[in-house]
mmCIF file of the N, C-alpha and C atoms, coordinates in Angstrom:
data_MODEL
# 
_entry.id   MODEL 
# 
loop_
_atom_site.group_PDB 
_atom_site.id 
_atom_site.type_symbol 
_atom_site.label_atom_id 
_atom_site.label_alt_id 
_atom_site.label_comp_id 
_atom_site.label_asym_id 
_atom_site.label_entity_id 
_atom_site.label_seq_id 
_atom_site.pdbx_PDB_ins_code 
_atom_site.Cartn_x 
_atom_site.Cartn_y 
_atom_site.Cartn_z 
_atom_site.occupancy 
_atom_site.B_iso_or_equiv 
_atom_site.pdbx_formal_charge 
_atom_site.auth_seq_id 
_atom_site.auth_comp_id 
_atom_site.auth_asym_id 
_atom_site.auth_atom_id 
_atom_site.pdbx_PDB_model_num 
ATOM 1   N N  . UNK A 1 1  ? 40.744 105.990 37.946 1.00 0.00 ? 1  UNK A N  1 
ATOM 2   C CA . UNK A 1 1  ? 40.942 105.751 39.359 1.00 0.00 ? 1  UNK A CA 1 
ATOM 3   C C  . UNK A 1 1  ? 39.633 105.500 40.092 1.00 0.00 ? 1  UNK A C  1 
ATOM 4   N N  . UNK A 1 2  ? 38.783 106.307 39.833 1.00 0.00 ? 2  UNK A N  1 
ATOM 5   C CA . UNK A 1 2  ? 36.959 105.833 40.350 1.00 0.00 ? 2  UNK A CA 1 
ATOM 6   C C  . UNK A 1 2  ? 37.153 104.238 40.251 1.00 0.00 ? 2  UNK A C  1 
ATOM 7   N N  . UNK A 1 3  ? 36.761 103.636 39.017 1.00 0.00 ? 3  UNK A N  1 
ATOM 8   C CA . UNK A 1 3  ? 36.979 102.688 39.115 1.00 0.00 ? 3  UNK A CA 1 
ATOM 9   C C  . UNK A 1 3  ? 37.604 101.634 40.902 1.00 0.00 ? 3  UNK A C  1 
ATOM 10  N N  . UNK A 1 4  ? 38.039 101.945 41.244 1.00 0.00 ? 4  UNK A N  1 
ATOM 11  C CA . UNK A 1 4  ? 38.786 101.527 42.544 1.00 0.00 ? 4  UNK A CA 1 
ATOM 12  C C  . UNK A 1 4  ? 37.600 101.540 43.451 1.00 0.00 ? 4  UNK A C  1 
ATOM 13  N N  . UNK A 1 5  ? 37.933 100.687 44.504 1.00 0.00 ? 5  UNK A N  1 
ATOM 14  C CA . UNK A 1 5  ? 36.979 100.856 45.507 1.00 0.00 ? 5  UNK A CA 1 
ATOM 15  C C  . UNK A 1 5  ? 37.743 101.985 46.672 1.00 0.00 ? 5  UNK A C  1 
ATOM 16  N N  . UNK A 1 6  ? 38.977 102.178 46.588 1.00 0.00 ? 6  UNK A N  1 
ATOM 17  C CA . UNK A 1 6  ? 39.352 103.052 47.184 1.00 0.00 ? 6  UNK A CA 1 
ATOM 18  C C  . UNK A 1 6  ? 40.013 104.211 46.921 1.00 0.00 ? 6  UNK A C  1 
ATOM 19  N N  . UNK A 1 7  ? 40.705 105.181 47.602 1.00 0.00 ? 7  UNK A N  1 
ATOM 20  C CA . UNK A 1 7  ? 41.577 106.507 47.130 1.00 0.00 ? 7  UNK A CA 1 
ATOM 21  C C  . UNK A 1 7  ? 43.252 105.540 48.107 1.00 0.00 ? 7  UNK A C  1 
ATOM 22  N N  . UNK A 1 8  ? 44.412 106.216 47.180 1.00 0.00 ? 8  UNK A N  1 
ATOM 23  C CA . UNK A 1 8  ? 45.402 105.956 48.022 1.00 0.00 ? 8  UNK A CA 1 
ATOM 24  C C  . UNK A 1 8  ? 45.972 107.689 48.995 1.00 0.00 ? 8  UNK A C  1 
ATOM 25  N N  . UNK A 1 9  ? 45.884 106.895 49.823 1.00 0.00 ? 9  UNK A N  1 
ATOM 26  C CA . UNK A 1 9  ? 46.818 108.002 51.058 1.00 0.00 ? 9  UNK A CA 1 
ATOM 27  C C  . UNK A 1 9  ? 48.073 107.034 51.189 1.00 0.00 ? 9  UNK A C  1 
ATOM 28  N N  . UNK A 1 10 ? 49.139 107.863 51.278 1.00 0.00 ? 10 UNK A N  1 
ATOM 29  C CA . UNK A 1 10 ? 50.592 107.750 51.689 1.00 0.00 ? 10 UNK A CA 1 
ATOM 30  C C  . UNK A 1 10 ? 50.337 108.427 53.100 1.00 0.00 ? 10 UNK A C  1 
ATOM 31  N N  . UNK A 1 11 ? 50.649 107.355 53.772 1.00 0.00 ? 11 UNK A N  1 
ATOM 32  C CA . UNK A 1 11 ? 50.412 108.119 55.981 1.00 0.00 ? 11 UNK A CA 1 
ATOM 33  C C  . UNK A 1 11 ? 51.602 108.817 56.032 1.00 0.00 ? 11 UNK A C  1 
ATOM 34  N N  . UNK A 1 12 ? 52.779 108.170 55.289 1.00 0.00 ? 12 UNK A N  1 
ATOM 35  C CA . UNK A 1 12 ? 53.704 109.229 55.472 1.00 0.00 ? 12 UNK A CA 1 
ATOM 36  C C  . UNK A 1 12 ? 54.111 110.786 55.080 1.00 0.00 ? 12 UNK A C  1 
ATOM 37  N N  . UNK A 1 13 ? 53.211 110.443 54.080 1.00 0.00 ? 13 UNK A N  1 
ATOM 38  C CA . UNK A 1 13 ? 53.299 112.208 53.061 1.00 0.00 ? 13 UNK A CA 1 
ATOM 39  C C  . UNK A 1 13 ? 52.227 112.428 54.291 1.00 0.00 ? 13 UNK A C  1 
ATOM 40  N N  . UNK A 1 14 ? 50.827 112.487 54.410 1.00 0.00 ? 14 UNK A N  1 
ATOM 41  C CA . UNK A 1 14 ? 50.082 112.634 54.932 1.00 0.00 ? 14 UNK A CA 1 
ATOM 42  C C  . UNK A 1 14 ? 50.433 113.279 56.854 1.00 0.00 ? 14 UNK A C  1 
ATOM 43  N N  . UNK A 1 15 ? 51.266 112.218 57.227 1.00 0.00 ? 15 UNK A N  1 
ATOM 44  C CA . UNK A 1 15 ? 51.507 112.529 59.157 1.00 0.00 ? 15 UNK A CA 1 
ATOM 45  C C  . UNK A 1 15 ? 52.806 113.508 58.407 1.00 0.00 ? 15 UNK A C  1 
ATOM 46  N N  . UNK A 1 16 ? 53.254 113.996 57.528 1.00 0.00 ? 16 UNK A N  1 
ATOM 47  C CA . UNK A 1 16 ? 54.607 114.505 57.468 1.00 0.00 ? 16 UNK A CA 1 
ATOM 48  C C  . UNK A 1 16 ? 54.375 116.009 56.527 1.00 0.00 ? 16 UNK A C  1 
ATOM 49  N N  . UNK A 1 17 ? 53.041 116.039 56.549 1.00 0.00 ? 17 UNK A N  1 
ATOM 50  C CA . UNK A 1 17 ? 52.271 117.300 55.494 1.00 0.00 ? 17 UNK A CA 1 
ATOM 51  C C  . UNK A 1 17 ? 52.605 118.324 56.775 1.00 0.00 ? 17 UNK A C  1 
ATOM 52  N N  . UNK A 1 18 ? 53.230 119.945 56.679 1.00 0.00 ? 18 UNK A N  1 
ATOM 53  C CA . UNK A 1 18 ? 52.928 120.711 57.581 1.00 0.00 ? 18 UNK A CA 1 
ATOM 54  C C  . UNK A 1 18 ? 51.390 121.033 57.608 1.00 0.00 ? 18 UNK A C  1 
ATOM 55  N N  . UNK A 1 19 ? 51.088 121.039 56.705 1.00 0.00 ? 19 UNK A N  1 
ATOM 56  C CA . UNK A 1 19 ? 49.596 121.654 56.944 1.00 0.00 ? 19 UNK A CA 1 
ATOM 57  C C  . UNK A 1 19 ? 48.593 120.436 57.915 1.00 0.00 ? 19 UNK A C  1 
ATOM 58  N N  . UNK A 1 20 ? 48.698 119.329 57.950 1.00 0.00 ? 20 UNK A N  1 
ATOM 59  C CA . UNK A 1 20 ? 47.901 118.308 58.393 1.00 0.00 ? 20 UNK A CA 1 
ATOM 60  C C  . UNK A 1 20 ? 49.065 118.277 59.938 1.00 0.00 ? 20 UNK A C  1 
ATOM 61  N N  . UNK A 1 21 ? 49.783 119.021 60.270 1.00 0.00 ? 21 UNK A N  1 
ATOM 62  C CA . UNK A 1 21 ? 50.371 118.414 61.325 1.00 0.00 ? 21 UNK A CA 1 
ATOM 63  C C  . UNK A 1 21 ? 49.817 120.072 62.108 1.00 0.00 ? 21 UNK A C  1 
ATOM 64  N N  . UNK A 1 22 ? 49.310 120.549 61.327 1.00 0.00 ? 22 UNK A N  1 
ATOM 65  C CA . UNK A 1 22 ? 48.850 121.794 61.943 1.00 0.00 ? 22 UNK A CA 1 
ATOM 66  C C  . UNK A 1 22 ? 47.513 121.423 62.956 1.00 0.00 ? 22 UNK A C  1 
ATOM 67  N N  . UNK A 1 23 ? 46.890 120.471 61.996 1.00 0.00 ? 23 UNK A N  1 
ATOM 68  C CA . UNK A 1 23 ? 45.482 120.377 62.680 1.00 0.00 ? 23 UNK A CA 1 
ATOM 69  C C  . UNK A 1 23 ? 45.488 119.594 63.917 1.00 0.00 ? 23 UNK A C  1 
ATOM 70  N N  . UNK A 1 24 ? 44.502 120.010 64.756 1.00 0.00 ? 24 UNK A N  1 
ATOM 71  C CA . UNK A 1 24 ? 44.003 119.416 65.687 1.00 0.00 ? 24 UNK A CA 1 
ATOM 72  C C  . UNK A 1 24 ? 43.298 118.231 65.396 1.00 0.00 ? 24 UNK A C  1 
ATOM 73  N N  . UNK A 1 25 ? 43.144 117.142 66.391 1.00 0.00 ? 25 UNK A N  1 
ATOM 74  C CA . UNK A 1 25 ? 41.920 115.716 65.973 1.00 0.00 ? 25 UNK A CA 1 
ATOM 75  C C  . UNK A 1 25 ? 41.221 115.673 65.829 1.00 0.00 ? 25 UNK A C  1 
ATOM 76  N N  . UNK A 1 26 ? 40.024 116.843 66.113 1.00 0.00 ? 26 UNK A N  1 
ATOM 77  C CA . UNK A 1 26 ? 38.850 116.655 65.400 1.00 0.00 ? 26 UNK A CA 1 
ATOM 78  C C  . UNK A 1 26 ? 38.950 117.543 63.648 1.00 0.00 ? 26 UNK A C  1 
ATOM 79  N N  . UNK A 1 27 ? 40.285 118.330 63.921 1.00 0.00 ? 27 UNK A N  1 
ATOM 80  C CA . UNK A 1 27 ? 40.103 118.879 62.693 1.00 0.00 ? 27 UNK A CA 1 
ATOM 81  C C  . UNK A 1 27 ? 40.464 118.121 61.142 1.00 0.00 ? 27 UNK A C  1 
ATOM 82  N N  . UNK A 1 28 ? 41.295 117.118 61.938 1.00 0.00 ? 28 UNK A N  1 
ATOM 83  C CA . UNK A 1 28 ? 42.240 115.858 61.175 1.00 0.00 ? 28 UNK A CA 1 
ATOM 84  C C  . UNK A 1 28 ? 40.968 114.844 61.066 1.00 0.00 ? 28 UNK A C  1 
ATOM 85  N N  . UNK A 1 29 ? 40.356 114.734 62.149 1.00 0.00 ? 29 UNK A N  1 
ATOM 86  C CA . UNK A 1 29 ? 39.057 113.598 61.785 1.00 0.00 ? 29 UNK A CA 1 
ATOM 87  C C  . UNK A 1 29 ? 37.789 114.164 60.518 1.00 0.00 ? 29 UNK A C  1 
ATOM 88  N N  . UNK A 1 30 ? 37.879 115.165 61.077 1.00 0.00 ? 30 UNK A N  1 
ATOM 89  C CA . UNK A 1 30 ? 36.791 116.175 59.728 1.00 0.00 ? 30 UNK A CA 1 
ATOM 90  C C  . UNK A 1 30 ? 37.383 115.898 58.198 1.00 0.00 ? 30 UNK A C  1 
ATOM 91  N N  . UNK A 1 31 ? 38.647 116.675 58.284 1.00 0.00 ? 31 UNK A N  1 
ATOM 92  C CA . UNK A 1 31 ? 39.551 116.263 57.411 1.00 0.00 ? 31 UNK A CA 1 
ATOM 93  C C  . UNK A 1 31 ? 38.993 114.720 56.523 1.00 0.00 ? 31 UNK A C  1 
ATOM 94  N N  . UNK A 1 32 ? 39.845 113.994 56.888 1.00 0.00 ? 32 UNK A N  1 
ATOM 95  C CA . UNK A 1 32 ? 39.489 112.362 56.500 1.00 0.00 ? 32 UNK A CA 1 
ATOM 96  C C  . UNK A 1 32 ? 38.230 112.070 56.402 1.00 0.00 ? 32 UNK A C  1 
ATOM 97  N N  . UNK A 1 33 ? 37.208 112.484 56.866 1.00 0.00 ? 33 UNK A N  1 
ATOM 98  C CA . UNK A 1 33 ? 35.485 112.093 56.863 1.00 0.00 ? 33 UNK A CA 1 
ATOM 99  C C  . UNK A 1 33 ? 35.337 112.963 54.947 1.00 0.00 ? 33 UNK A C  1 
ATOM 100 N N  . UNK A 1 34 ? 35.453 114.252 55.638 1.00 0.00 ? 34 UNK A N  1 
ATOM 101 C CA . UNK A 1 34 ? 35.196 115.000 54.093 1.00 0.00 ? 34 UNK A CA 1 
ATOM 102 C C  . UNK A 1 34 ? 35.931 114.328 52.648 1.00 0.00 ? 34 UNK A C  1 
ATOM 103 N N  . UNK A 1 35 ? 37.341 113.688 52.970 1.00 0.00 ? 35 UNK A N  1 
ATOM 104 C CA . UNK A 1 35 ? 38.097 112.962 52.036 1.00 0.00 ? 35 UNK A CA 1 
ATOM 105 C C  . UNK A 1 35 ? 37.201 111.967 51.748 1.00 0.00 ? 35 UNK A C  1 
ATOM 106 N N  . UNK A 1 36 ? 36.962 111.466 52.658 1.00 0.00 ? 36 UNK A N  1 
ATOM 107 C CA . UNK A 1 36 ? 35.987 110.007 52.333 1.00 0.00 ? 36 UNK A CA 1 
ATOM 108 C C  . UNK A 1 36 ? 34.537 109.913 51.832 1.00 0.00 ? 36 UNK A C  1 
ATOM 109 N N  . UNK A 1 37 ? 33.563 110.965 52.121 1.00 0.00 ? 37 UNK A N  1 
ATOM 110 C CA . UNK A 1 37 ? 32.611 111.483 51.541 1.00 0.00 ? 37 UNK A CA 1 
ATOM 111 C C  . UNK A 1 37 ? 32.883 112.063 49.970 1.00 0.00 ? 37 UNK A C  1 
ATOM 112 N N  . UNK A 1 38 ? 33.928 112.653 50.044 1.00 0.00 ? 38 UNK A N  1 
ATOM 113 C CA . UNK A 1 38 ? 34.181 113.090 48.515 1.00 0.00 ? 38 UNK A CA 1 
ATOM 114 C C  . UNK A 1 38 ? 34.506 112.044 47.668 1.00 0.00 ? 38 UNK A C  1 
ATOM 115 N N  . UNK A 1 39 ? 35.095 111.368 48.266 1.00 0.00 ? 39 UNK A N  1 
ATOM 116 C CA . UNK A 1 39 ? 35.323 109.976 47.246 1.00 0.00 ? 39 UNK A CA 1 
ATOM 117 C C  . UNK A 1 39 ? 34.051 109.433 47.202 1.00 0.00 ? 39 UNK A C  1 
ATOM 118 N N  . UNK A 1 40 ? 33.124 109.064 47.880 1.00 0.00 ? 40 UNK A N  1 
ATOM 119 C CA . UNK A 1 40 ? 31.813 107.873 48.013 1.00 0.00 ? 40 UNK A CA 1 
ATOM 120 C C  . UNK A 1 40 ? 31.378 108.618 46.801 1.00 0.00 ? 40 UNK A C  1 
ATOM 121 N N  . UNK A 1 41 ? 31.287 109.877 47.111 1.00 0.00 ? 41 UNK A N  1 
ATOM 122 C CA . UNK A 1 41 ? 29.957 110.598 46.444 1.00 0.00 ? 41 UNK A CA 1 
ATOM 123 C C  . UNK A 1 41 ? 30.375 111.757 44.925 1.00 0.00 ? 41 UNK A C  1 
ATOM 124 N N  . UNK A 1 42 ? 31.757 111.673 44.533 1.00 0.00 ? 42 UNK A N  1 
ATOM 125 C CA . UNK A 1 42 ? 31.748 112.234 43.296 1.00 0.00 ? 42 UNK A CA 1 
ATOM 126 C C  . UNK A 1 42 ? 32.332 113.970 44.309 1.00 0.00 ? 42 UNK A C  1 
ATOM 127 N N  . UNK A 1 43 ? 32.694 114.065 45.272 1.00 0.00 ? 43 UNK A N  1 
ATOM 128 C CA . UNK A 1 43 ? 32.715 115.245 45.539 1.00 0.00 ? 43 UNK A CA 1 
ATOM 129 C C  . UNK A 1 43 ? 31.900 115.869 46.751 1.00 0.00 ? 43 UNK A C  1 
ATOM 130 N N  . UNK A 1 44 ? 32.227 116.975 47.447 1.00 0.00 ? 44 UNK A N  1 
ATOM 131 C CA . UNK A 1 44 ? 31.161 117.501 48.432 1.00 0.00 ? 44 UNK A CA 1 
ATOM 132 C C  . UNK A 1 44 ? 30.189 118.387 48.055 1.00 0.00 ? 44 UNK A C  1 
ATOM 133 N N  . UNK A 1 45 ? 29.357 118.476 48.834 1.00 0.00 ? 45 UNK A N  1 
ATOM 134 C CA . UNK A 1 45 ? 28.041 119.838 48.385 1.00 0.00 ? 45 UNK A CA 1 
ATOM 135 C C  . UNK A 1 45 ? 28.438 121.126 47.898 1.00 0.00 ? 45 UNK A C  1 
ATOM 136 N N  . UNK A 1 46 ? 28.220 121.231 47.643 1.00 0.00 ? 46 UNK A N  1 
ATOM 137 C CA . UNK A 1 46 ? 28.517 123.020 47.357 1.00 0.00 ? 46 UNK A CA 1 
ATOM 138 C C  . UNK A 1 46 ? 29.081 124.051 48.437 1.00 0.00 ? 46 UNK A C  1 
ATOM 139 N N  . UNK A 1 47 ? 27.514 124.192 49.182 1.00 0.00 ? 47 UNK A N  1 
ATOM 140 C CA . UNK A 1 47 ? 27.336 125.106 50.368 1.00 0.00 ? 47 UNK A CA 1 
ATOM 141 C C  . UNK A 1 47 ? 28.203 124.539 51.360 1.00 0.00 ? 47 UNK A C  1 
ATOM 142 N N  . UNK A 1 48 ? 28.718 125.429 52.137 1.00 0.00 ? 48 UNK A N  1 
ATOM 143 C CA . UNK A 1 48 ? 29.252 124.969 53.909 1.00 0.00 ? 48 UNK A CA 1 
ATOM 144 C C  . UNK A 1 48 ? 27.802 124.068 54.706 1.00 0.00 ? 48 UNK A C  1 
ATOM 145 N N  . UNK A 1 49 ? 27.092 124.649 54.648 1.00 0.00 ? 49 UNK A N  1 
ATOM 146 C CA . UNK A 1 49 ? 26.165 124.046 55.498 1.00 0.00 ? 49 UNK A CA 1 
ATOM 147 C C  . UNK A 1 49 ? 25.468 122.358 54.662 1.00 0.00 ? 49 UNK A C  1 
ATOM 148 N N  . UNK A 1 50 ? 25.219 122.402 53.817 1.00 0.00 ? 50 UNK A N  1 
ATOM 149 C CA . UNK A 1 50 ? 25.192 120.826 53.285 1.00 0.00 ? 50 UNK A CA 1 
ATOM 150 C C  . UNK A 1 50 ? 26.005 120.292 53.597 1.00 0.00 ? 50 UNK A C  1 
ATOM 151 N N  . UNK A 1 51 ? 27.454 120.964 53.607 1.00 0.00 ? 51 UNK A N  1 
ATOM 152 C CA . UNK A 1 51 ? 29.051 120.361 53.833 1.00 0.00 ? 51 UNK A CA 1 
ATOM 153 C C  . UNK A 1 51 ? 28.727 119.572 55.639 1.00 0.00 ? 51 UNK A C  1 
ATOM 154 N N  . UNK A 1 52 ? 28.251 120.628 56.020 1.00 0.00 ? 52 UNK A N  1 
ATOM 155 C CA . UNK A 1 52 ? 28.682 120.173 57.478 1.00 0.00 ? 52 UNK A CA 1 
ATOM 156 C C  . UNK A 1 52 ? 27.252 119.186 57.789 1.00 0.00 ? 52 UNK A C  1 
ATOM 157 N N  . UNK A 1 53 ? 26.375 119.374 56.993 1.00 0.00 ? 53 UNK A N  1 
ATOM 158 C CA . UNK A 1 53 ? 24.841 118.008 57.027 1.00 0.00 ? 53 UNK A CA 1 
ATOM 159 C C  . UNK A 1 53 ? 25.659 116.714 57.278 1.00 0.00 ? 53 UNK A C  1 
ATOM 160 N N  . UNK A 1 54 ? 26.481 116.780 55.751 1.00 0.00 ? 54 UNK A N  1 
ATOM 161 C CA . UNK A 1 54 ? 26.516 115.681 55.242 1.00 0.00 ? 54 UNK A CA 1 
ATOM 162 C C  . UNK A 1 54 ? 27.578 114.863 55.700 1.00 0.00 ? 54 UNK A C  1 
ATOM 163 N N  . UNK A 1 55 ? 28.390 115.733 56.651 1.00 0.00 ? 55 UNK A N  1 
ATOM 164 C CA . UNK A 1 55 ? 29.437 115.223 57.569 1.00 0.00 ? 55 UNK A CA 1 
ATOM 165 C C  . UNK A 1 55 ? 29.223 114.789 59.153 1.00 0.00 ? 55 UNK A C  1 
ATOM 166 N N  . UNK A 1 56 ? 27.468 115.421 59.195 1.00 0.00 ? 56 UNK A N  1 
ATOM 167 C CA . UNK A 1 56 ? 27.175 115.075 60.481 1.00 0.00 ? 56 UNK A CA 1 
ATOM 168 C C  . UNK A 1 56 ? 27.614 116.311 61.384 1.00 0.00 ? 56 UNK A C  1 
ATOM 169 N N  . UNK A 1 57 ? 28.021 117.535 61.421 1.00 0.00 ? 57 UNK A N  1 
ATOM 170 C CA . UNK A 1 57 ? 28.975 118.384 62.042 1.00 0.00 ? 57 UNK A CA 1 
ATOM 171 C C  . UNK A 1 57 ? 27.396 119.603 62.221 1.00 0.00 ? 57 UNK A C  1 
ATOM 172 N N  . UNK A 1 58 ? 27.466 120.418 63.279 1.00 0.00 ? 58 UNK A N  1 
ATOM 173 C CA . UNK A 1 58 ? 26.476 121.418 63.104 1.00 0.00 ? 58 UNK A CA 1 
ATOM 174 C C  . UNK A 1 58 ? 27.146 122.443 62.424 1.00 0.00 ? 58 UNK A C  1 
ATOM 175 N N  . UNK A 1 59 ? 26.189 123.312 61.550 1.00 0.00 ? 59 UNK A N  1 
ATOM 176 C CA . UNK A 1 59 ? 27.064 124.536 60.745 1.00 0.00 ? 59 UNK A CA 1 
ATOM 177 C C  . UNK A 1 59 ? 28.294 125.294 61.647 1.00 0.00 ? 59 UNK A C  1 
ATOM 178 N N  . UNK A 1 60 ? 27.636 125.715 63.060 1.00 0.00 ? 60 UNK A N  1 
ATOM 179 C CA . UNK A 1 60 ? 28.357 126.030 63.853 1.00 0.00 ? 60 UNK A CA 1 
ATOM 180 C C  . UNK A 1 60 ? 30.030 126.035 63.896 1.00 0.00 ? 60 UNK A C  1 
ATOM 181 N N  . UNK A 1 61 ? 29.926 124.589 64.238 1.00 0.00 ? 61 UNK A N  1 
ATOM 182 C CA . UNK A 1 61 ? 31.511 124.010 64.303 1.00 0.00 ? 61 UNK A CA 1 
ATOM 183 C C  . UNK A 1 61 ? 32.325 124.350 63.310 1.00 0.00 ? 61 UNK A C  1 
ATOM 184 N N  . UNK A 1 62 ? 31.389 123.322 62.127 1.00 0.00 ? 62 UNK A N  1 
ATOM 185 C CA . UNK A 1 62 ? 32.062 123.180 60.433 1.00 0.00 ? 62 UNK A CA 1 
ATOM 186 C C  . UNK A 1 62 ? 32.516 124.457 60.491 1.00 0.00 ? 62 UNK A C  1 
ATOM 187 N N  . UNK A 1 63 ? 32.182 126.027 60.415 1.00 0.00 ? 63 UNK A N  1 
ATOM 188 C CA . UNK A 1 63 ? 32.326 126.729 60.304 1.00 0.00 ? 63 UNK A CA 1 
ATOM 189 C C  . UNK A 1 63 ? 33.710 127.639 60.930 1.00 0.00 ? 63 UNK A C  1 
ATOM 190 N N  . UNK A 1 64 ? 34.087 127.011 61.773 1.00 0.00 ? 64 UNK A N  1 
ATOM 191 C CA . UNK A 1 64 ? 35.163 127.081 63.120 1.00 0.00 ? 64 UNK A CA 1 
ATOM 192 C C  . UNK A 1 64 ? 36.338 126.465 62.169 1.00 0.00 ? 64 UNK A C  1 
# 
C-alpha cells in the first residue's frame, strides 16, 4: 500500500465513526494532519512533544 501516493479514507465510515463525530474541528483537523504526517513520513515521533513540533501545534494544546 506505501507504494501509493495516497491512504484511502471512506468519508462515510469516517463522518459516521462515533468517535470522530465526538471531536471538535480543531480536534478533527489535528486528527487528519497527524493521519497525513503519518503517512508522508512512515509514522509519527515518538514523544508528544515532537508529535505536536511536527504538527505545528504548541505542546500545550497537543496535550489538551
Amino acid at each position: 500500500m506505501k507504494d501509493l501516493p495516497y491512504y484511502r479514507l471512506w468519508v462515510k465510515d469516517f463522518d459516521t465513526n462515533e468517535s470522530v463525530r465526538l471531536l471538535n474541528l480543531p480536534e478533527a483537523g489535528l486528527y487528519l494532519f497527524a493521519l497525513n504526517h503519518a503517512w508522508v513520513n512512515d509514522g509519527l515521533p515518538e514523544s508528544p512533544e515532537d508529535i505536536a513540533r511536527a504538527l505545528k501545534i504548541s505542546s500545550k494544546d497537543f496535550a489538551k
